[in-house]
C-alpha positions as CSV (number, residue, x, y, z in Angstrom):
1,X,26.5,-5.6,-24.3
2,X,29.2,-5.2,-26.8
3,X,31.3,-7.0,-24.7
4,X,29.2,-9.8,-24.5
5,X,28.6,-9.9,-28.2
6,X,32.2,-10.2,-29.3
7,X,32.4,-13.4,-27.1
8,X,31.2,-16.7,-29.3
9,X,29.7,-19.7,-27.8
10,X,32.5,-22.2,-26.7
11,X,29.7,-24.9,-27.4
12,X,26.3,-25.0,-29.6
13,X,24.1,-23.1,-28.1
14,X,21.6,-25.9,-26.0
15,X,24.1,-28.4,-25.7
16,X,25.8,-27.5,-22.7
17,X,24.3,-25.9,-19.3
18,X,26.2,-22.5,-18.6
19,X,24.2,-20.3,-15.8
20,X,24.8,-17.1,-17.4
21,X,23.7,-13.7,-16.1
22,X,25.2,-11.7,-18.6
23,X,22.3,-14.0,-21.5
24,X,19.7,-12.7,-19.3
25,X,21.0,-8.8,-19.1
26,X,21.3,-8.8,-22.8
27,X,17.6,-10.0,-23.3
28,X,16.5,-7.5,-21.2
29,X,18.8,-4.5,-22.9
30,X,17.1,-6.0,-26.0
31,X,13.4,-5.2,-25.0
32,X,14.5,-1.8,-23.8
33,X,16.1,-0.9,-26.7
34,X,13.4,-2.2,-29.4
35,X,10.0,-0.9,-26.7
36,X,12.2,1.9,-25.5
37,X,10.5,1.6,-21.8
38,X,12.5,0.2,-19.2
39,X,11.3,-3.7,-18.1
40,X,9.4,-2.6,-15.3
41,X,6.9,0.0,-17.2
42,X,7.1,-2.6,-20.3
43,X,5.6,-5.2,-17.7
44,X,3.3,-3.0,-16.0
45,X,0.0,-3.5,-18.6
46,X,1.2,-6.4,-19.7
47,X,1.8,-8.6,-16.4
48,X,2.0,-6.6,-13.0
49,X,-1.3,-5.0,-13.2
50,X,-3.3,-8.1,-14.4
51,X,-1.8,-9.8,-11.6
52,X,-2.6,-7.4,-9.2
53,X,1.2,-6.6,-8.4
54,X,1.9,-3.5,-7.0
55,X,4.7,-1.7,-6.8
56,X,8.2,-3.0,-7.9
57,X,11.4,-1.8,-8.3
58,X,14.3,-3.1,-10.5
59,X,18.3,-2.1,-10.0
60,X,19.3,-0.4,-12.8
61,X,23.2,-0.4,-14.3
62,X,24.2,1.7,-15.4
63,X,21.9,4.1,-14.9
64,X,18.7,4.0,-16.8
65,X,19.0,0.4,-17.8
66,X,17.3,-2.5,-15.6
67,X,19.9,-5.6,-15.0
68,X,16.8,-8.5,-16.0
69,X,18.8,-10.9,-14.0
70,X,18.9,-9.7,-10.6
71,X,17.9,-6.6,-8.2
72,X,14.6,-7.1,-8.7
73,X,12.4,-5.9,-5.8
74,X,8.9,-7.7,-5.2
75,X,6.8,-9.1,-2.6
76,X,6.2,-12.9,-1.4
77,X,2.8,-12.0,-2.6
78,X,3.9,-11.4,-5.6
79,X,5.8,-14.2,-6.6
80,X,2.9,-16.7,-5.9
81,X,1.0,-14.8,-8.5
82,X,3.3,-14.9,-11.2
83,X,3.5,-19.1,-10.3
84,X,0.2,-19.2,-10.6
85,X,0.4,-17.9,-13.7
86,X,2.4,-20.4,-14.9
87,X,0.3,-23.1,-13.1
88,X,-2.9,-22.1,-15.3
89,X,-0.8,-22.1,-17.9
90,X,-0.9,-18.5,-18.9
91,X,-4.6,-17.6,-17.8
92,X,-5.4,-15.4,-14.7
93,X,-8.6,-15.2,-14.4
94,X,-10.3,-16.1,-17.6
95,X,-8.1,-13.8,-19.3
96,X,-4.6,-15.5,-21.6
97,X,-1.2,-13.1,-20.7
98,X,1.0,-15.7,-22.0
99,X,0.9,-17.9,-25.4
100,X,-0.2,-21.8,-23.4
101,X,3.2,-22.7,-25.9
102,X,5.5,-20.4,-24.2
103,X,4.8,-21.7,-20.6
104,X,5.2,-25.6,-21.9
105,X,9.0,-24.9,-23.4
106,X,9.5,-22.4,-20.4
107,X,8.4,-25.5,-17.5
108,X,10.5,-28.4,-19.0
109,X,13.9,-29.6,-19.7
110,X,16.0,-28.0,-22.1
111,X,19.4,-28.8,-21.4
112,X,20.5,-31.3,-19.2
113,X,22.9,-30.0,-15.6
114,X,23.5,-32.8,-14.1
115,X,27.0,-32.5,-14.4
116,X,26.8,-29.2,-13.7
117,X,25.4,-27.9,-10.1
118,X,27.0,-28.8,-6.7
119,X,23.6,-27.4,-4.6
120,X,22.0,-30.6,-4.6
121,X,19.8,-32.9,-5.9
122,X,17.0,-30.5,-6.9
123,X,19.7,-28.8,-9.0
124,X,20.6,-31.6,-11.2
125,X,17.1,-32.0,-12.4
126,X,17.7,-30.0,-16.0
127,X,16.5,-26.1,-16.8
128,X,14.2,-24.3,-18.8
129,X,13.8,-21.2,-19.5
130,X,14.8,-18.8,-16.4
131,X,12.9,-22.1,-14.4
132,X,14.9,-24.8,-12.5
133,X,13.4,-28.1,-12.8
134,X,12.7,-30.0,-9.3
135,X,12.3,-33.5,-8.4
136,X,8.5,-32.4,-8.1
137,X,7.6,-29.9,-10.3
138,X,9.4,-26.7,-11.5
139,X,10.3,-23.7,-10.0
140,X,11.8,-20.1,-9.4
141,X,15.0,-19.3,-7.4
142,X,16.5,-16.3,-5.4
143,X,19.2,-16.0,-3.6
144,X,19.0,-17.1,0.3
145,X,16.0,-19.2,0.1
146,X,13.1,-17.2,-1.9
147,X,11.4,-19.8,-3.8
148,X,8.9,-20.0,-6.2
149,X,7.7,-24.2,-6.8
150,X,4.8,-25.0,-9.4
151,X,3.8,-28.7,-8.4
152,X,1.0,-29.3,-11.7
153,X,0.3,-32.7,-10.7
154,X,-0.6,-31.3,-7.3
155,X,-2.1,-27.7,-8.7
156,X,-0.1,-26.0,-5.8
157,X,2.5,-23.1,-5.7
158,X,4.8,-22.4,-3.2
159,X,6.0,-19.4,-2.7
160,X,8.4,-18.4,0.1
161,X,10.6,-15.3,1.1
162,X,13.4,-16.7,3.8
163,X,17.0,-16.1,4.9
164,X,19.0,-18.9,4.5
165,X,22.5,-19.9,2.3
166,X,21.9,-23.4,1.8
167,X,18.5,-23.9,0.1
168,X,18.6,-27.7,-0.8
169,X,17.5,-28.4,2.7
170,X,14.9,-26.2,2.5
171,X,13.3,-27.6,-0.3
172,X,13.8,-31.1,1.2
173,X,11.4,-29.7,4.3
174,X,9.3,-28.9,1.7
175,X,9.1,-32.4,0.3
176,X,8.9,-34.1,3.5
177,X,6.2,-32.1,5.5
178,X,4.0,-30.4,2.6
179,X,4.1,-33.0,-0.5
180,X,2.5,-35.6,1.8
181,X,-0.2,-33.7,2.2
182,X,-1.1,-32.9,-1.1
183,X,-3.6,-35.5,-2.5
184,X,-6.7,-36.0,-4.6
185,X,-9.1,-35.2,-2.3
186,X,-10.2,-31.9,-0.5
187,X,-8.6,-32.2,3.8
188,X,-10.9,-33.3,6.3
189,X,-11.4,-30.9,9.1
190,X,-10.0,-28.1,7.4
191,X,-11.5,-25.8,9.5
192,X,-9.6,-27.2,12.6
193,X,-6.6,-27.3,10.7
194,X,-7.4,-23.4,10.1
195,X,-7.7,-22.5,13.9
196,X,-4.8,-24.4,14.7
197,X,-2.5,-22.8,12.2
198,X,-4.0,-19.0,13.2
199,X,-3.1,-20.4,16.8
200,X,0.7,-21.2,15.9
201,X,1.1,-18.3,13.9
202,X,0.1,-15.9,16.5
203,X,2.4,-17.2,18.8
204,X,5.6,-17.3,16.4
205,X,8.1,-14.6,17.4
206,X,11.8,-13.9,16.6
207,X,13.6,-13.6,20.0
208,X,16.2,-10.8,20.8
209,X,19.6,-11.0,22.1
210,X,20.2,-12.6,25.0
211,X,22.0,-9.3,26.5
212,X,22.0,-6.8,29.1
213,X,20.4,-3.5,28.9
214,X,22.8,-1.5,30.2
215,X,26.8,-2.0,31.0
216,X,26.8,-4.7,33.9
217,X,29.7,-2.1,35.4
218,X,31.2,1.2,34.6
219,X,28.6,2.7,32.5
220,X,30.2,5.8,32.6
221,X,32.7,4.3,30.1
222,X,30.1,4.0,27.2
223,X,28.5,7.4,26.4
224,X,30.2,8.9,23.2
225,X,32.4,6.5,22.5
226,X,34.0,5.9,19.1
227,X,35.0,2.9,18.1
228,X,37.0,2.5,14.2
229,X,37.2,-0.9,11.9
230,X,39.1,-3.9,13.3
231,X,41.8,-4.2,10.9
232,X,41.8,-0.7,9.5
233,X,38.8,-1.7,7.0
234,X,35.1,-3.4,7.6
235,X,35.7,-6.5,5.5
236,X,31.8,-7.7,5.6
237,X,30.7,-3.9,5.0
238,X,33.2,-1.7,3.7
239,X,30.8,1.6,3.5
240,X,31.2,1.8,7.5
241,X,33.6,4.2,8.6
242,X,33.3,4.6,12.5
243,X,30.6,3.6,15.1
244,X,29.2,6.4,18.1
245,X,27.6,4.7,21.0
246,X,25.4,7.3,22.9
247,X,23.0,7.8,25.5
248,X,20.4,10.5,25.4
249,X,17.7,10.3,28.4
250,X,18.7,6.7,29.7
251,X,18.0,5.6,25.8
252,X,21.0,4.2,24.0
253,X,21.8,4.8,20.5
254,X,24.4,3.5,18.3
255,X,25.3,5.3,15.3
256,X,27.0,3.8,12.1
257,X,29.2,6.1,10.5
258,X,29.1,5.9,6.2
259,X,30.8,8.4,4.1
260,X,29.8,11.3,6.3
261,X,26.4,10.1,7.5
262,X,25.1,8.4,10.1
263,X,23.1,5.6,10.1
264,X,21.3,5.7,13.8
265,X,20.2,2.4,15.6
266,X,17.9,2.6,18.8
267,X,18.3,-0.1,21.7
268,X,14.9,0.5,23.9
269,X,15.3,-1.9,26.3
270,X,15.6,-5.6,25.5
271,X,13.2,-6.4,23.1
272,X,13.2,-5.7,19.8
273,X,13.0,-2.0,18.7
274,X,11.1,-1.4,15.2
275,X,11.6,2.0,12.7
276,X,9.5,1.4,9.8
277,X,10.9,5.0,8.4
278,X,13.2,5.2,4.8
279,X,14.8,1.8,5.6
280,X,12.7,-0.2,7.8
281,X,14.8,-2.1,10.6
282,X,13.8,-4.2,13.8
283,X,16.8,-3.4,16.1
284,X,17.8,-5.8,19.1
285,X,21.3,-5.7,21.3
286,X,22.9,-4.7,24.3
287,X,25.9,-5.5,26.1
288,X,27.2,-9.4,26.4
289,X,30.1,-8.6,29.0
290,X,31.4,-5.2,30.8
291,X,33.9,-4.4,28.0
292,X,31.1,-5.7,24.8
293,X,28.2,-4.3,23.3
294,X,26.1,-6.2,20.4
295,X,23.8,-5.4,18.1
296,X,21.9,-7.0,15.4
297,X,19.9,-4.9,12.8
298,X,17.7,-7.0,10.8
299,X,16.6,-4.9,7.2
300,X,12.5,-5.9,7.2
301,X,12.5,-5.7,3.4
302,X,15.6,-7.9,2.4
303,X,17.1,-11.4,3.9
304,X,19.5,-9.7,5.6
305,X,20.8,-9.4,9.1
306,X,23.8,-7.7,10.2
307,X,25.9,-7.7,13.7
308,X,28.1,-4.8,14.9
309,X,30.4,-5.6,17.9
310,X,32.1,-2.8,19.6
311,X,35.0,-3.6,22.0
312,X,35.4,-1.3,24.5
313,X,39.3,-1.8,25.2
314,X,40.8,-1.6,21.6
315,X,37.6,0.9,21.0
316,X,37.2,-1.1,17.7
317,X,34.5,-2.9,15.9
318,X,33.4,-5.7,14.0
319,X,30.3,-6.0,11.5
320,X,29.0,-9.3,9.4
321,X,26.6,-10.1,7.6
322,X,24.6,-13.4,8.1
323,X,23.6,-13.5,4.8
324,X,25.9,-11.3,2.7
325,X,24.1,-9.5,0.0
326,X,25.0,-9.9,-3.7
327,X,24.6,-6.4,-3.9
328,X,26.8,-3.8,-1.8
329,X,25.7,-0.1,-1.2
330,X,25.3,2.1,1.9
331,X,23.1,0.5,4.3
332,X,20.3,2.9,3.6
333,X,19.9,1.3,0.5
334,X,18.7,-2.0,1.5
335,X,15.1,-1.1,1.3
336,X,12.2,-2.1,-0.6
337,X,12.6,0.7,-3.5
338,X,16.3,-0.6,-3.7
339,X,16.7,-3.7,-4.0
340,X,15.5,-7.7,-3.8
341,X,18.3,-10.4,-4.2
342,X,17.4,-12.6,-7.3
343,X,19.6,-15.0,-8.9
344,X,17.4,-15.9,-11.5
């Protein structure tokens, strides 16, 4: 904070875009300081429970002080409520939680980034406050593709939760299959539309690894073997030390060594192998070749997936992230009480 304070504006303030983290971190140090509650139970009366938001969970740093900008941990759920919000225009359900004034200079233009943003088009559209403005509408960003859009001409939010870099192109998907079918006038045969979509949802699935279950040859070869960083160091994850392949009554398990611990991974067959325990994980992997095992770890409460290969003749390994997170820590840590990837 003091830090940030000493610095003056290079520009008047509102005639230049800056995306600035640090703004945001001070604003929420401010309302700690003055209520002398951290944001989350300063919110809690005053916007999660009117919204009917359960629990959430905001990083702090250091410790004792929520970040405002980023770290903050909610569901898809959620998110569609606070847009609501902000599509009534501060009502939920007969009852104002924000001034009608606040959410009109909040939801338009106040400083021009067209000059500014590389993303894409949707980027170039000016910014509010904390809101991006779109070529239709307004709307929230996170990092990797969870969106919050407010269309008012349309009186439709979408809110989604995905696990993607580029998010330009999914916005355009959102403009070319769901804008069109927004129009004055309730859908015919909605209740065909609703069968049909229960239908394609029920058969939706994220396939596993194409891999085998077991070595193809010399199995003998894989129990308790160690295998240590390629290149010394795990560039994508630098908390893992060392990874343990073993095999306890024909199950494998592969355990990732951090700082002492062991974070264990269970391959049960081919499929995908769930633990909904302290940090919940669908597991998938096996071996692509004699001499290579994969495995891919997906963390059920983040946008993150990450793939640990161990090569049996160096007896090293790789691991990387698919989406990298913005925030590093042990691997326990990416679970819902620790973390979701906002960038504001």
């Amino acid at each position: 904070m003091r830090g940030f304070l000493r610095i003056p504006p290079e520009r008047d303030p509102g005639t230049v875009f800056a995306y600035n983290q640090p703004a945001t971190y001070s604003l929420a140090a401010i309302v700690q300081r003055v209520t002398g509650r951290l944001m989350t139970e300063y919110l809690r009366p005053r916007l999660f429970d009117p919204l009917g938001i359960g629990d959430v969970t905001w990083l702090q740093y250091p410790a004792g002080r929520e970040i405002g900008f980023t770290g903050l941990y909610a569901t898809t759920d959620a998110v569609a409520r606070l847009g609501q919000l902000y599509l009534r225009e501060g009502v939920w359900e007969g009852e104002r939680l924000l001034p009608s004034a606040w959410v009109a200079e909040a939801t338009r233009a106040q400083v021009s980034n067209a000059d500014g943003m590389s993303e894409g088009p949707d980027w170039q559209q000016g910014y509010g406050f904390q809101f991006w403005m779109s070529r239709h509408g307004y709307r929230g960003d996170g990092a990797y593709g969870q969106l919050c859009v407010v269309l008012p001409e349309h009186d439709v939010v979408i809110a989604a939760t995905a696990a993607t870099e580029p998010m330009q192109p999914l916005l355009d998907l959102v403009w070319a299959h769901l804008l069109p079918a927004f129009g004055a006038q309730p859908l015919e045969g909605r209740a065909a539309d609703d069968t049909a979509l229960r239908h394609r949802l029920s058969r939706l699935a994220l396939p596993p690894l194409a891999v085998e279950p077991v070595p193809p040859t010399r199995p003998e070869d894989w129990p308790d073997a160690t295998f240590i960083p390629e290149g010394v160091v795990c560039a994508d994850q630098p908390t893992l030390t060392d990874v343990v392949v073993t095999r306890t009554g024909g199950a494998w398990r592969v355990l990732l060594g951090e700082s002492g611990t062991q974070f264990e991974l269970r391959l049960d067959g081919t499929g995908w192998t769930v633990d909904e325990g302290g940090t919940p994980t669908a597991v998938t992997g096996g071996w692509t070749d004699p001499d290579t095992l994969r495995v891919d770890t997906l963390f059920l409460e983040t946008p993150h997936r990450l793939t640990v290969t161990c090569s049996l003749p160096g007896r090293t390994f790789t691991a990387r992230w698919h989406t990298k997170p913005l925030i590093g820590g042990p691997l326990r840590s990416f679970r819902a009480a620790a973390r979701w990837e906002d960038e504001g």
